[in-house]
GUGULO-312555 format. One line per 2 residues: number of its first residue (from 1); for each residue x, y negated, z of C-alpha. Coordinates in nm, 2 decimals. Example, Ala and Ser with C-alpha at 12.3 -4.5 7.8 and 13.67 -1.06 7.14 Angstrom:
REM GUGULO-312555
1	1.23 0.45 0.78; 1.37 0.11 0.71
//
This chain:
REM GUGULO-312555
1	6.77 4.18 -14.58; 6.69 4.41 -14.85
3	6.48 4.70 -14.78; 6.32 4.97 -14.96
5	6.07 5.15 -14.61; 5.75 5.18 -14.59
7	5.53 5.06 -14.29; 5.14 5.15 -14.29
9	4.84 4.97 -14.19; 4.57 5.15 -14.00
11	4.28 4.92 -14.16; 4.18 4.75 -13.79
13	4.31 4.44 -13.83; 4.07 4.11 -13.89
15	4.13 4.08 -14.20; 4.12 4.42 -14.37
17	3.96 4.77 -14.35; 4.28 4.91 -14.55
19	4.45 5.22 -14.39; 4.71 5.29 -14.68
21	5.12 5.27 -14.73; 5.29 4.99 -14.78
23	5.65 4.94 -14.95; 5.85 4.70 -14.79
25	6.11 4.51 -15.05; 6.31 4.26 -14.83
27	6.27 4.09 -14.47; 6.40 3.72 -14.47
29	6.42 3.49 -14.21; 6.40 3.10 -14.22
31	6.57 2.99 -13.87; 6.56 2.66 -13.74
33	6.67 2.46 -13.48; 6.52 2.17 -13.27
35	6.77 1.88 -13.26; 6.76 1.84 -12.91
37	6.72 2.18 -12.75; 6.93 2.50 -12.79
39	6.65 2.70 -12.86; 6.60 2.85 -13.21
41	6.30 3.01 -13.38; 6.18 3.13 -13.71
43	5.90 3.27 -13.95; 6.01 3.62 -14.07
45	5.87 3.68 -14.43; 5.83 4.05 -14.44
47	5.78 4.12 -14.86; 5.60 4.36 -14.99
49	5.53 4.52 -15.30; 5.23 4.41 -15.45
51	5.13 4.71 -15.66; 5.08 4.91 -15.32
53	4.93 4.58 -15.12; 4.74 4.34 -15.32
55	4.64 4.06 -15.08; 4.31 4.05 -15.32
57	4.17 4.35 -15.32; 4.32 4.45 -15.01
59	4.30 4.16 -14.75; 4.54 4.04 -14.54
61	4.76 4.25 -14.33; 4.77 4.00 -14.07
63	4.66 4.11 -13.74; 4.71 4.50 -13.85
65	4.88 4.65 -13.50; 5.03 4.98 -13.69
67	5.17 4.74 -13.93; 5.34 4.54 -13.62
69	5.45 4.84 -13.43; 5.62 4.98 -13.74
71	5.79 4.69 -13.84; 5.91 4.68 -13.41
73	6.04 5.05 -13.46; 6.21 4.94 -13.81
75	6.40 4.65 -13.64; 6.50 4.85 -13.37
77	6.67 5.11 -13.62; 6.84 4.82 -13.73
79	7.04 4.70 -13.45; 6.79 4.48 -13.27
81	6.73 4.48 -12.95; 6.35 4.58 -12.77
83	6.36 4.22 -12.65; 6.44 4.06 -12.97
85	6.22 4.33 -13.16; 5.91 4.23 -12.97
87	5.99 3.87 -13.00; 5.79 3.90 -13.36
89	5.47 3.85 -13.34; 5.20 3.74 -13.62
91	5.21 3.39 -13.73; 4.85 3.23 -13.79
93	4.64 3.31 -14.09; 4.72 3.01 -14.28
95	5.12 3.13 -14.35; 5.03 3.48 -14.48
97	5.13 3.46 -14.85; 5.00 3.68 -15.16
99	5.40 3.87 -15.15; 5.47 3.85 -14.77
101	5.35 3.89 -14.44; 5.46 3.58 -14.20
103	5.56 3.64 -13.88; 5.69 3.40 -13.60
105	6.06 3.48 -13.47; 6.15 3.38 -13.11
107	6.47 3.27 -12.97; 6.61 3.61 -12.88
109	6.56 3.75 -13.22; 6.67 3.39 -13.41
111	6.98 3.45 -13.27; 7.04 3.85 -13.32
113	6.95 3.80 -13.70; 7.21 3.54 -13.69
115	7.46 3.74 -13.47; 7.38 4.01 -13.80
117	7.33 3.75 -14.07; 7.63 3.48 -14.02
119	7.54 3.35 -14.34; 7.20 3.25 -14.29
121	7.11 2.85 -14.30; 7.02 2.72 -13.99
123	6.76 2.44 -14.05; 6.74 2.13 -13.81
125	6.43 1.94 -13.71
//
């Protein structure tokens, strides 16, 4: 999904002091599918622009709640359900990338994105 918003950070999360903007480019989500149960789930990328978030000077926005709650609010003015909106929850430290926040994706939103996003590649495992 391409996106041009901006969500902010209030500089309380573990992993940097940094209250500032930050421009959102495109949300992507890898789905995928345990091959013997119905039940889907996902990492969302959330990708940012990196001239107004640089991971090295500013940290990690893992763990930022204003970040969370404003990405919640953006994928409710999208379409998505509260349930499948607060289904998206930080993934673990070790997934955040340099470009990207990495969030996991529950059932209930795996399958709105897909209800949205027909077109997106359904992994099995």
């Amino acid at each position: 999904m391409e996106t041009n918003i901006t969500l902010n950070t209030d500089g309380k999360g573990l992993w940097s002091r940094q209250s500032k903007p930050v421009i959102v480019t495109g949300i992507d989500c890898i789905i995928t599918k345990m091959e013997d149960e119905d039940r889907l789930f996902g990492e969302l990328m959330v990708r940012f622009d990196t001239v107004s978030w640089n991971t090295d000077k500013d940290g990690l926005i893992y763990t930022d709640d204003l970040f969370l709650q404003e990405l919640h609010t953006f994928l409710k003015s999208q379409g998505f359900t509260v349930e499948a909106s607060d289904d998206v929850s930080y993934s673990e430290q070790g997934m955040q990338g340099d470009e990207y926040v990495s969030l996991d994706a529950g059932s209930e939103f795996c399958e709105e994105w897909l209800a949205k996003f027909p077109e997106t590649e359904v992994h099995e495992y």
